[in-house]
C-alpha positions in Angstrom: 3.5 -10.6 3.9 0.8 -10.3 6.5 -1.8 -7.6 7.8 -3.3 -7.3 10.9 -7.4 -7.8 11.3 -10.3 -8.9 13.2 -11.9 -11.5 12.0 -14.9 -13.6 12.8 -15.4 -16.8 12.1 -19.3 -18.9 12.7 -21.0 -21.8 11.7 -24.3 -21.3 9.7 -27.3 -23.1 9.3 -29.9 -21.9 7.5 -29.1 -18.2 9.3 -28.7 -19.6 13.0 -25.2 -19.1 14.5 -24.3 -22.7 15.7 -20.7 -21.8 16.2 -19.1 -18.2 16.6 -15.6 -16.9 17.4 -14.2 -13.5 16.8 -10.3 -12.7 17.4 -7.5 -10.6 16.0 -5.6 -12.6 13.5 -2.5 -11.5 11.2 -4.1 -12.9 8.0 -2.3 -13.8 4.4 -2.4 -10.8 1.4 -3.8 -13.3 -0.6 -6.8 -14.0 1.8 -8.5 -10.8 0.3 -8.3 -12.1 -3.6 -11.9 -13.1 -4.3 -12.6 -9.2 -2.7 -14.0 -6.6 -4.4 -15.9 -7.9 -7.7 -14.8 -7.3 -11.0 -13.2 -4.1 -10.3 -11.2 -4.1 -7.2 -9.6 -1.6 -5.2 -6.8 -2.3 -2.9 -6.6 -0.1 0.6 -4.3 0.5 3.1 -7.1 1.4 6.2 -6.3 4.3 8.2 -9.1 4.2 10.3 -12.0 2.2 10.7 -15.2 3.0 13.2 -16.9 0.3 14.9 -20.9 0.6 14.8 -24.1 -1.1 16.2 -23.8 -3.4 13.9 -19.8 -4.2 14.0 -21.0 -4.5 17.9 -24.2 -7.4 16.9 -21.4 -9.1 14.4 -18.4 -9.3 17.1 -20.5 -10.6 20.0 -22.3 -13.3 17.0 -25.5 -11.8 17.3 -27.6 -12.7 13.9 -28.5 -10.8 11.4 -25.2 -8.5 10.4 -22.5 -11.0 9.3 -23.4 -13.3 6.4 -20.9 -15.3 5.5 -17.7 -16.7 6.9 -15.1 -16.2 7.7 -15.9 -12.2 7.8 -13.8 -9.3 8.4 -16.3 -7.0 10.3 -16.5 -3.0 10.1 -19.2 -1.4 8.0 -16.6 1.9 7.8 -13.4 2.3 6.1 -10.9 5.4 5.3 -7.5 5.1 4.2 -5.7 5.1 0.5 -5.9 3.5 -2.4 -2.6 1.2 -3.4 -4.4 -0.2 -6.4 -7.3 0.2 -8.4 -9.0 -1.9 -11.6 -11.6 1.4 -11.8 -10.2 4.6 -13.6 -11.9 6.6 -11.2 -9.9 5.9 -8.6 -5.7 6.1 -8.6 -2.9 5.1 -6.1 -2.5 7.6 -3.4 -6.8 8.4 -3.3 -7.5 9.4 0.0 -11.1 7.4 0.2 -14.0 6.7 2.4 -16.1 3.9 2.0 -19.7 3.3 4.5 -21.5 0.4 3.9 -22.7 -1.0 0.6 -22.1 -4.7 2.3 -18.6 -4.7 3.6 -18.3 -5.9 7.0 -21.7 -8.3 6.6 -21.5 -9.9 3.4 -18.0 -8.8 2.5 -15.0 -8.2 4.0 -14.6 -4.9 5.7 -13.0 -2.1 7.7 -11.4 -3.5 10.7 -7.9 -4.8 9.0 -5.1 -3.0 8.0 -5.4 -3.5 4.6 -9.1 -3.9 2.1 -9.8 -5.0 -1.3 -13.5 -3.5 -2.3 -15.6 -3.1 -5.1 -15.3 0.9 -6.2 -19.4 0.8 -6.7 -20.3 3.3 -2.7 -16.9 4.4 -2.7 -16.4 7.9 -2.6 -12.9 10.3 -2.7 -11.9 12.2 0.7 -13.8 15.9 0.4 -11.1 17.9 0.6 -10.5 20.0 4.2 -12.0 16.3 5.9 -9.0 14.5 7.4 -9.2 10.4 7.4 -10.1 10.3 11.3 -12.6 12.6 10.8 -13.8 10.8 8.0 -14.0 7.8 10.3 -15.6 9.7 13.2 -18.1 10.5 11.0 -18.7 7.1 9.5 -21.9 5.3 8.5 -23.6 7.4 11.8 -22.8 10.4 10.7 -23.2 9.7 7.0 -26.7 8.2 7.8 -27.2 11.8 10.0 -26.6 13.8 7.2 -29.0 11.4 4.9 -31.5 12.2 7.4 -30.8 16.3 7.7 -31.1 16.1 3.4 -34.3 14.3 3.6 -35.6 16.8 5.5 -34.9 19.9 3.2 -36.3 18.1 0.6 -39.3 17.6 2.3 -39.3 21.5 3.0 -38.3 21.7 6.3 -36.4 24.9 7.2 -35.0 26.4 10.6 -37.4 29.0 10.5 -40.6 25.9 10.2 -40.3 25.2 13.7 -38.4 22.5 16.1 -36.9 19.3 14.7 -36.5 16.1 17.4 -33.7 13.7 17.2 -34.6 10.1 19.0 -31.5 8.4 20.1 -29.6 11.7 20.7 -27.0 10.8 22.6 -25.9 7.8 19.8 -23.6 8.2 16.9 -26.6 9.5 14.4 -28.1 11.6 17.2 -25.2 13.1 18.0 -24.2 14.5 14.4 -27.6 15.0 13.7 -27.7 17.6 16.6 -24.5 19.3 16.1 -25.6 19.6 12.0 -28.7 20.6 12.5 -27.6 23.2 15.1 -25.7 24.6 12.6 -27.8 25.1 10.2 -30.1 27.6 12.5 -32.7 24.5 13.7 -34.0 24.7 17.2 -33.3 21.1 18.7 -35.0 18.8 20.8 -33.4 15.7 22.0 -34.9 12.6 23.2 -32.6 10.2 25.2 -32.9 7.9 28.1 -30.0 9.5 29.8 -31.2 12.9 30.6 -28.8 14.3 33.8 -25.6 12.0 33.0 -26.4 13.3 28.6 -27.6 16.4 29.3 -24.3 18.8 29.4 -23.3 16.7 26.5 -26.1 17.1 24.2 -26.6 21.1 24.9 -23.1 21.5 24.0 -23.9 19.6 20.7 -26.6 22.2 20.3 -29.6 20.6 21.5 -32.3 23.5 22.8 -34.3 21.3 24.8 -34.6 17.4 26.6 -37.3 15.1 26.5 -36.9 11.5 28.3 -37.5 8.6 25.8 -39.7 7.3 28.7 -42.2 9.8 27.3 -41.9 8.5 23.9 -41.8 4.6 24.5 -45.6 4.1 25.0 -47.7 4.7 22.3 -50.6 7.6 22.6 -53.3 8.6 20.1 -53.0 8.7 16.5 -53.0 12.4 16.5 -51.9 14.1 19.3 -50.9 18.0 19.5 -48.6 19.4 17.2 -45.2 20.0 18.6 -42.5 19.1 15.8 -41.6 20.6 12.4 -39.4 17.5 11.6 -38.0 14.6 13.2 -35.2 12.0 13.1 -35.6 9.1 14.3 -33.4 5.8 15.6 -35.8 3.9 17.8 -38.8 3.2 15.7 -41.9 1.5 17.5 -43.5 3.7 19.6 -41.1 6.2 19.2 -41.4 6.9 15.9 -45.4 6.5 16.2 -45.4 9.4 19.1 -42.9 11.6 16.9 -45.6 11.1 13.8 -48.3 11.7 15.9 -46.9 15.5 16.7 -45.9 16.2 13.6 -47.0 19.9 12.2 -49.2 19.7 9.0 -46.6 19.2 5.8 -43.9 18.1 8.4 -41.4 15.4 7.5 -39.7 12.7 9.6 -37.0 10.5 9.0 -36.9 6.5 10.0 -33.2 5.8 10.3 -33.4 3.1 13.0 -35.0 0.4 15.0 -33.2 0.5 18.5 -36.6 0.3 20.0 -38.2 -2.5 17.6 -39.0 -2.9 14.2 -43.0 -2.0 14.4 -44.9 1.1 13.6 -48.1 1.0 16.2 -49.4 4.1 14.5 -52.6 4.8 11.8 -52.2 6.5 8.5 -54.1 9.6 10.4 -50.9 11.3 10.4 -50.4 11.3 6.5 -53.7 11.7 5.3 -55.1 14.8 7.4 -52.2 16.3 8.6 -50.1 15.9 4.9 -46.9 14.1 6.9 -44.5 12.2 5.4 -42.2 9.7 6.3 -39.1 9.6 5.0 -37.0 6.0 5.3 -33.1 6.3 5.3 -30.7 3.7 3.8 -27.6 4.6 4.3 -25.9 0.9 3.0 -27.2 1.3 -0.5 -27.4 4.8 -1.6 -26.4 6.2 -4.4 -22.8 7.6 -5.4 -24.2 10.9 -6.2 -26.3 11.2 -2.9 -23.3 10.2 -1.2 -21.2 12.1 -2.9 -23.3 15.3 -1.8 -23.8 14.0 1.8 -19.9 13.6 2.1 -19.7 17.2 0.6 -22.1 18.9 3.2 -20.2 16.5 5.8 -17.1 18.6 5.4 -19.0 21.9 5.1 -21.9 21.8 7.5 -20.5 19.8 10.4 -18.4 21.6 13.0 -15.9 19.6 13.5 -14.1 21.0 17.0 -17.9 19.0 18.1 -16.9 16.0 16.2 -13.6 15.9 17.4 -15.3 16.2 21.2 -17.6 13.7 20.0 -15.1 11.3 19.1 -12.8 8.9 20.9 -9.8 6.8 19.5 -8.8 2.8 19.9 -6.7 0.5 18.6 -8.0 -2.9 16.8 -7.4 -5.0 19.9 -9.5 -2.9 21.6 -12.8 -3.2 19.6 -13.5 -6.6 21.0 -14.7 -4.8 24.6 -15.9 -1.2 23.0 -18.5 -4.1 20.9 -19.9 -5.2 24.4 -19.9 -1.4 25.6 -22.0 0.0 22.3 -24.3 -3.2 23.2 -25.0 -2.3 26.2 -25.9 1.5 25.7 -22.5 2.7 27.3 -21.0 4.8 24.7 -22.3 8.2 23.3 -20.8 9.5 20.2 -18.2 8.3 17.7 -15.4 6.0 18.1 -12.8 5.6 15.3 -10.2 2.0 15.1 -6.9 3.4 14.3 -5.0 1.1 11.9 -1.8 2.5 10.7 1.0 3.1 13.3 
């Protein structure tokens, strides 16, 4: 018996890609044994998503996959067939974001998964598995983002939030959650007229150009945002710190523009900022337990369902060079099951 996957397959050397090749194979049951650790569960995948980083590991950019051969897909929903943990029984409808499948295990994008039960999490009830996939590690990592801010005591009635990256798959959720919730929105994107009908109808109040955001200004410039979430980094994220009302809080959930920070602690020390970094790979089963939960309650989902488009596994291969190149806006799911 066979199942149906993607699968990548490099040469390493000492974390330089000599040799890369990525294609749809039908692949041997047993070729998932050594999956899952000591406790394994056994999934058959509903739907996958395919992510900035399913997009780096498919075209054999470094960095994402670390071992091979790989199964890529940092996002899997579907049910459980099998299951060495007791908190988890045949016919579980689960969802499972990061916590290394898809870069140092095997992941999502296969019609069948063996993974360790350690970041899974049960289907919150009312969430169906697309949407559960549609939401995936973006929107999971959105809603990381929307909590950080609360805790850091930022309400609708603070002042405005800005989202960086709005028109991506964290901007995007971020906005229509947000929204929701009674926050004024203001979106930064590079794609202002062909984005902009797009991102009001997520919710979004107002539109910046990321072109105002990519240089860096002064340490402390005038005070414009209550919150922020950001996806670019660099500059971006110095510029959104910089405007920052005292006691605001912003959260780093990206580097799309680079991985520097050309900023001064000003921010932090006289206007009480804080800057709050989201990992959405490793967090906890209780955090992700309550981020799934105000998923299914807090997100609209006719706007994630607008949001969202559907393909089949042999189409990821060309949707990997489209998220590359800055093409797609919002979430795409990988239907697995017929």
């Amino acid at each position: 018996m066979t199942f149906r996957a993607a699968l990548i397959e490099q040469t390493l050397e000492r974390g330089r890609i000599l040799q890369h090749e990525a294609t749809l194979k039908d692949l041997p049951q047993d070729f998932l044994e050594d999956s899952g650790g000591d406790a394994p569960v056994d999934i058959d995948v509903h739907y996958s998503g395919i992510n900035y980083k399913d997009g780096l590991a498919l075209a054999g950019k470094p960095g994402v996959a670390r071992t091979s051969p790989l199964i890529p897909g940092i996002d899997l929903v579907g049910e459980v067939t099998s299951s060495a943990d007791p908190r988890f029984s045949p016919g579980d409808l689960v969802v499972l974001t990061g916590g290394g499948i898809g870069e140092a295990a095997h992941g999502g994008l296969a019609e069948r998964a063996r993974v360790s039960a350690k970041y899974l999490v049960k289907l919150p009830e009312g969430l169906s598995p697309k949407r559960a996939a549609a939401i995936g590690t973006a929107g999971f990592t959105a809603m990381l983002a929307v909590l950080a801010l609360e805790r850091g005591g930022v309400r609708p009635e603070a002042g405005e939030v800005v989202v960086s990256g709005a028109a991506g798959g964290v901007g995007s959720v971020a906005i229509a959650v947000l929204n929701q919730l009674g926050y004024r929105v203001t979106a930064v994107t590079g794609r202002v007229q062909e984005q902009g009908e797009y991102l009001r109808h997520l919710g979004a109040a107002e539109l910046l150009d990321r072109k105002d955001f990519a240089e860096a200004g002064s340490a402390l410039q005038k005070r414009r945002w209550a919150g922020g979430i950001d996806s670019a980094g660099s500059a971006t994220l110095a510029n959104i710190l910089s405007q920052a009302e005292d006691g605001g809080t912003v959260a780093s959930c990206g580097l799309a523009q680079g991985v520097d920070l050309p900023t001064t602690v000003m921010p932090f020390i006289l206007r009480g900022v804080t800057l709050a970094g989201i990992n959405s790979v490793t967090a906890t089963p209780e955090l992700r337990e309550q981020a799934w939960a105000r998923l299914a309650s807090d997100l609209p989902v006719e706007l994630l369902d607008d949001l969202t488009q559907e393909i089949k596994l042999d189409g990821v291969f060309e949707q990997a060079e489209q998220i590359l190149a800055g093409e797609v806006r919002g979430r795409t799911v990988v239907k697995l099951q017929a």
